[in-house]
PDB file of N, CA, C and O in Angstrom:
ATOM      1  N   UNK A   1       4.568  12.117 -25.426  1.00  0.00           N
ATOM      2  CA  UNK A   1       4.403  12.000 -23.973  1.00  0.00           C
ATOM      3  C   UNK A   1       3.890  13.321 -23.418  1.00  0.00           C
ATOM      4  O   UNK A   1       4.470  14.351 -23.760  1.00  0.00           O
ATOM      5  N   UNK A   2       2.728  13.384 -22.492  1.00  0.00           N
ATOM      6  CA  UNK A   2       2.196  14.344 -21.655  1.00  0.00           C
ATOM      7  C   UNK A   2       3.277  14.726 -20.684  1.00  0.00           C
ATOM      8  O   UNK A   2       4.013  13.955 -20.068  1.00  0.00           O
ATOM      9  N   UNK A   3       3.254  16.108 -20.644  1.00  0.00           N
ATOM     10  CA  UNK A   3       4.367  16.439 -19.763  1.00  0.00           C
ATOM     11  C   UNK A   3       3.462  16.546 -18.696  1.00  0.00           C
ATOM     12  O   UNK A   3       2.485  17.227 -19.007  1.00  0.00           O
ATOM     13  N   UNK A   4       3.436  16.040 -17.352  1.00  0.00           N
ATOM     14  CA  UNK A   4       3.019  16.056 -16.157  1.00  0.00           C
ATOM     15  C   UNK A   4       3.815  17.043 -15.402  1.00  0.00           C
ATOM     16  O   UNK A   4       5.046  17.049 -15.414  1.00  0.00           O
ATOM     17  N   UNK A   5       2.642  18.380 -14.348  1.00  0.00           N
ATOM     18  CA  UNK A   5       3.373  18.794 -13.243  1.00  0.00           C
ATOM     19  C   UNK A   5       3.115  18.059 -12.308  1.00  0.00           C
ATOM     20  O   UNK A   5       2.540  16.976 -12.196  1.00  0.00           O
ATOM     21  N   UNK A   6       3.870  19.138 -11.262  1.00  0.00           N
ATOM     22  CA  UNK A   6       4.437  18.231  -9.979  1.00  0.00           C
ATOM     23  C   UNK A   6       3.294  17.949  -9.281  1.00  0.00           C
ATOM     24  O   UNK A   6       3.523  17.296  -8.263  1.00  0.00           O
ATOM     25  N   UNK A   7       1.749  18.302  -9.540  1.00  0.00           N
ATOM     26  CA  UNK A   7       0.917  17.813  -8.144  1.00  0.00           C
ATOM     27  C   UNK A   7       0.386  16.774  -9.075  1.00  0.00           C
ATOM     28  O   UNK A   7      -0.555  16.145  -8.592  1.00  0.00           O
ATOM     29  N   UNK A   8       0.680  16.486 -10.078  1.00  0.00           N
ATOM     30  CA  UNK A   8      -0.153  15.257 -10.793  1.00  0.00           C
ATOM     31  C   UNK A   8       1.055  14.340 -10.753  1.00  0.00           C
ATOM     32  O   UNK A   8       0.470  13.261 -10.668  1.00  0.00           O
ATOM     33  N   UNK A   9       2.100  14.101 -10.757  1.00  0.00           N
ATOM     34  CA  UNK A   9       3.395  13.328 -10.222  1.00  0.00           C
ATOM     35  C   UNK A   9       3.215  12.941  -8.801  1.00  0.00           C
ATOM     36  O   UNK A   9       3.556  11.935  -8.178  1.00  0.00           O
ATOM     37  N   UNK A  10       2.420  14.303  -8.374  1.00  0.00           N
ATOM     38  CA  UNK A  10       2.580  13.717  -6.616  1.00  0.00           C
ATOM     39  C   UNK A  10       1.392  12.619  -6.160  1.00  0.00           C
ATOM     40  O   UNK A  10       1.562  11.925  -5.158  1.00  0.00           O
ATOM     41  N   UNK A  11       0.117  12.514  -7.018  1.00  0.00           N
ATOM     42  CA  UNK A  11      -0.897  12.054  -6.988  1.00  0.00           C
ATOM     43  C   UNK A  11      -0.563  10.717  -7.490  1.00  0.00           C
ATOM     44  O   UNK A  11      -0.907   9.814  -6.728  1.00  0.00           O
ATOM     45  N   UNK A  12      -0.019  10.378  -8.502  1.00  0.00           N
ATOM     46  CA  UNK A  12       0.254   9.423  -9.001  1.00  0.00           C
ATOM     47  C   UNK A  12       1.306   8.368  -7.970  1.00  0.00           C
ATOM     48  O   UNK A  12       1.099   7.177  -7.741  1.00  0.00           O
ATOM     49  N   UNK A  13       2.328   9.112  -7.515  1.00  0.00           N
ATOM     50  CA  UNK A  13       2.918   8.559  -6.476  1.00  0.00           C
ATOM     51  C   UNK A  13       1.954   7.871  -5.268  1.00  0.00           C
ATOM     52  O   UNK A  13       2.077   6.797  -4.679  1.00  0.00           O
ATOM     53  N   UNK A  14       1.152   8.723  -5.173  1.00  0.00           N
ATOM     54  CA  UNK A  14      -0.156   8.415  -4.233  1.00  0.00           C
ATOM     55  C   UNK A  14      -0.696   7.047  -4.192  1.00  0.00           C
ATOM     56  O   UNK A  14      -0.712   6.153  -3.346  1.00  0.00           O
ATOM     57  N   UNK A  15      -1.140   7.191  -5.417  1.00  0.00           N
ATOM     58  CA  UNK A  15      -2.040   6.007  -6.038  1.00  0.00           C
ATOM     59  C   UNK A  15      -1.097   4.533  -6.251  1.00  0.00           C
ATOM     60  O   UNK A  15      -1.504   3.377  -6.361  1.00  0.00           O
ATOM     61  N   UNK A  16       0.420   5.114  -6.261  1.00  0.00           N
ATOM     62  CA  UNK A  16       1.483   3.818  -6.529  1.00  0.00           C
ATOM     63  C   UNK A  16       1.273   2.969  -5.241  1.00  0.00           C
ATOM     64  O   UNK A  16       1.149   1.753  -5.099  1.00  0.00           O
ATOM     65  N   UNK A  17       1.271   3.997  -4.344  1.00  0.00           N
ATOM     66  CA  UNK A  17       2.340   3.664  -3.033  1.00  0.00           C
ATOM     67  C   UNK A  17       0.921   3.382  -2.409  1.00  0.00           C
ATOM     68  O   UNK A  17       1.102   2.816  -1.331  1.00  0.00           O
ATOM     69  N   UNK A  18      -0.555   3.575  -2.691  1.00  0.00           N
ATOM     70  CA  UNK A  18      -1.970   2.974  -1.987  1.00  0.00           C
ATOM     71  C   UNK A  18      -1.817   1.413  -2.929  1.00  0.00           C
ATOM     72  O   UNK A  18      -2.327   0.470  -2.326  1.00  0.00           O
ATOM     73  N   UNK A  19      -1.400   1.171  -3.841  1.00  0.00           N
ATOM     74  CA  UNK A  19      -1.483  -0.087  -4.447  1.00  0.00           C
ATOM     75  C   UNK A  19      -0.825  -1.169  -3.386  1.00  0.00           C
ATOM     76  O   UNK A  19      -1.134  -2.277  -2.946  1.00  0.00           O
ATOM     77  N   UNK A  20       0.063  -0.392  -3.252  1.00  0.00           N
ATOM     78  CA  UNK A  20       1.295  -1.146  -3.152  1.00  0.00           C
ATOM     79  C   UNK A  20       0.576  -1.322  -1.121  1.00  0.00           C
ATOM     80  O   UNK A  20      -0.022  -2.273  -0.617  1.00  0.00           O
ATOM     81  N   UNK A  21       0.726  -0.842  -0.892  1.00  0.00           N
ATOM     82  CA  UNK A  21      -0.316  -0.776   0.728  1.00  0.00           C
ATOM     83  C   UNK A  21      -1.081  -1.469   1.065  1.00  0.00           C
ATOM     84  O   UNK A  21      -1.035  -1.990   2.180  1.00  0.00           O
ATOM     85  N   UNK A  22      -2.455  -1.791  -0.192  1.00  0.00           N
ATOM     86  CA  UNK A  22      -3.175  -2.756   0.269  1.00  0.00           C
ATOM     87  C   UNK A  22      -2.498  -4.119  -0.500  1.00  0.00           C
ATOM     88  O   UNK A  22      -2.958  -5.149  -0.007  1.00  0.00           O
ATOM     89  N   UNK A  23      -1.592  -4.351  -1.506  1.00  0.00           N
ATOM     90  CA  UNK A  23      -0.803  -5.790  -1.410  1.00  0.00           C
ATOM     91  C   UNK A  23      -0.189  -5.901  -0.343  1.00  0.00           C
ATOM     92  O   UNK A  23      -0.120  -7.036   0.127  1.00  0.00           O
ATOM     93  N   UNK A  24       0.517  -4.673   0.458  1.00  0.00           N
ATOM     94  CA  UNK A  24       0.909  -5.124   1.358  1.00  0.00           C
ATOM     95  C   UNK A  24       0.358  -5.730   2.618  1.00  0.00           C
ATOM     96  O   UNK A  24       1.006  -6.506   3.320  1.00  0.00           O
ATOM     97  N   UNK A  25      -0.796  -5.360   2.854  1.00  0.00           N
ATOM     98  CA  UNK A  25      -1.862  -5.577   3.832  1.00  0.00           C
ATOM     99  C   UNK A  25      -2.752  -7.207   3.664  1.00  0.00           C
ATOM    100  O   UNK A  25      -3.100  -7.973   4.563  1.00  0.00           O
ATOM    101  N   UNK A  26      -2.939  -7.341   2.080  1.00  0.00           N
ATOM    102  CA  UNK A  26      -3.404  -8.374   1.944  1.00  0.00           C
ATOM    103  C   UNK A  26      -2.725  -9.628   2.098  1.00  0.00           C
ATOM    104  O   UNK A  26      -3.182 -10.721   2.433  1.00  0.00           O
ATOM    105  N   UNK A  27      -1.169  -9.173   1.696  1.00  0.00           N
ATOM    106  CA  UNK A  27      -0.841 -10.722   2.269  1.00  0.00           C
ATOM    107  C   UNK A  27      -0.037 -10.361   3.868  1.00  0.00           C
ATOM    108  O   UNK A  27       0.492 -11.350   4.374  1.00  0.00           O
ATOM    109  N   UNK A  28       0.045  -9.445   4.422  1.00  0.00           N
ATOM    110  CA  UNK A  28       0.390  -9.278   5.889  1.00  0.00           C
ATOM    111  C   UNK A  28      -0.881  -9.833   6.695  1.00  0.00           C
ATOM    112  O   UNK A  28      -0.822 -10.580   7.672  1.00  0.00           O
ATOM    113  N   UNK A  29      -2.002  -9.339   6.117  1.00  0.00           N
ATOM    114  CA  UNK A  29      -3.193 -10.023   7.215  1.00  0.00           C
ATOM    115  C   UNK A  29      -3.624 -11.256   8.164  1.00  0.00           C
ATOM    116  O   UNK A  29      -4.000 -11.428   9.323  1.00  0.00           O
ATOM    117  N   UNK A  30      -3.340 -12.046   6.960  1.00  0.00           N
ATOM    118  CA  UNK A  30      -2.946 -13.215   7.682  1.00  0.00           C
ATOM    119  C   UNK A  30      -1.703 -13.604   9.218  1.00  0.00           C
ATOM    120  O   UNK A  30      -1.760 -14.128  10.330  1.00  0.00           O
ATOM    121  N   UNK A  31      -1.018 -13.153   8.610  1.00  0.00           N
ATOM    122  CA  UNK A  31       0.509 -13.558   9.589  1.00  0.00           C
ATOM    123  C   UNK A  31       0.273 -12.250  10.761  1.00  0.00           C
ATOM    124  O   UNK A  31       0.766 -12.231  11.889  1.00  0.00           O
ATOM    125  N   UNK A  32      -0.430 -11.408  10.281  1.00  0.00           N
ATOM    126  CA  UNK A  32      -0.921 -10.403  11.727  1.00  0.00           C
ATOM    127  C   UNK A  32      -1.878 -11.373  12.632  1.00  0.00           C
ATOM    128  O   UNK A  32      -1.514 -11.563  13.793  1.00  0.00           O
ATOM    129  N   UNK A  33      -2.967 -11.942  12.217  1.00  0.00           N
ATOM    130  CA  UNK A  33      -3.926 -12.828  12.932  1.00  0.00           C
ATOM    131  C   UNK A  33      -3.425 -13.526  13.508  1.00  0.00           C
ATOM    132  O   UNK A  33      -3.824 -13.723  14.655  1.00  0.00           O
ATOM    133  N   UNK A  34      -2.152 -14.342  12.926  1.00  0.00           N
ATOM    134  CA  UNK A  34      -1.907 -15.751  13.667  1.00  0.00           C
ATOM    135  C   UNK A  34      -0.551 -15.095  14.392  1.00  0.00           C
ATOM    136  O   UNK A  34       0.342 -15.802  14.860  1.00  0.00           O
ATOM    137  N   UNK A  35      -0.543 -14.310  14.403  1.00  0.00           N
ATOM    138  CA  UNK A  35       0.468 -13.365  15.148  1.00  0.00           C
ATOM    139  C   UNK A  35      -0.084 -13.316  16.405  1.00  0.00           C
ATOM    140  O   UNK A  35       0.483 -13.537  17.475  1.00  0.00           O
ATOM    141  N   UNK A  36      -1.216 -13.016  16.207  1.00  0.00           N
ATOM    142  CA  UNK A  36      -1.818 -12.207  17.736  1.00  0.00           C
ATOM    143  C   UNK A  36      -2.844 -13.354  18.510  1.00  0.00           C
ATOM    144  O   UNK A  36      -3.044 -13.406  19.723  1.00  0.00           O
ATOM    145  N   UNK A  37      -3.429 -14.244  17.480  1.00  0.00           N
ATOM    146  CA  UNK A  37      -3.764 -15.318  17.958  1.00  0.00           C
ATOM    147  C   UNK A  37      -2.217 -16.036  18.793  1.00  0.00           C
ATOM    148  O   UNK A  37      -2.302 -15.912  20.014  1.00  0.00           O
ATOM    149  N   UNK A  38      -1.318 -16.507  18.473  1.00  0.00           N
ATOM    150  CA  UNK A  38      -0.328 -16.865  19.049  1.00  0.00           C
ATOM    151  C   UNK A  38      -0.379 -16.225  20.164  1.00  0.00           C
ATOM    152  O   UNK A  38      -0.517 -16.919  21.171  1.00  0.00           O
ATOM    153  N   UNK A  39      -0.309 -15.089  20.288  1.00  0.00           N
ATOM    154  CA  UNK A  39       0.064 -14.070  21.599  1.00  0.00           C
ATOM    155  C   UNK A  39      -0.693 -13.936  22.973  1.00  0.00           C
ATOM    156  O   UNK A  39      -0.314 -13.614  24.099  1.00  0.00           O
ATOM    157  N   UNK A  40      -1.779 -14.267  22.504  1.00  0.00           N
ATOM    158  CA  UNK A  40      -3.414 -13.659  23.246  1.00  0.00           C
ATOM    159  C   UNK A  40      -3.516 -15.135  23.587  1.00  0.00           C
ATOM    160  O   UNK A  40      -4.501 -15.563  24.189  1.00  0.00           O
TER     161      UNK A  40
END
């Protein structure tokens, strides 16, 4: 195992937590639209 420092740990965290952002976005998108369609 590569021992990783801390700004390549911190990058990687980066890249977790952008994954994880646009799944979150992709299935939020929807229920935002008909969210605001409802509203408007």
């Amino acid at each position: 195992m590569v021992a990783m420092g801390d700004a390549d740990i911190e990058v990687f965290g980066w890249v977790v937590a952008f994954v994880h952002c646009q799944r979150f976005v992709q299935w939020c998108d929807p229920l935002l639209k008909l969210a605001i369609e409802h509203v408007s």
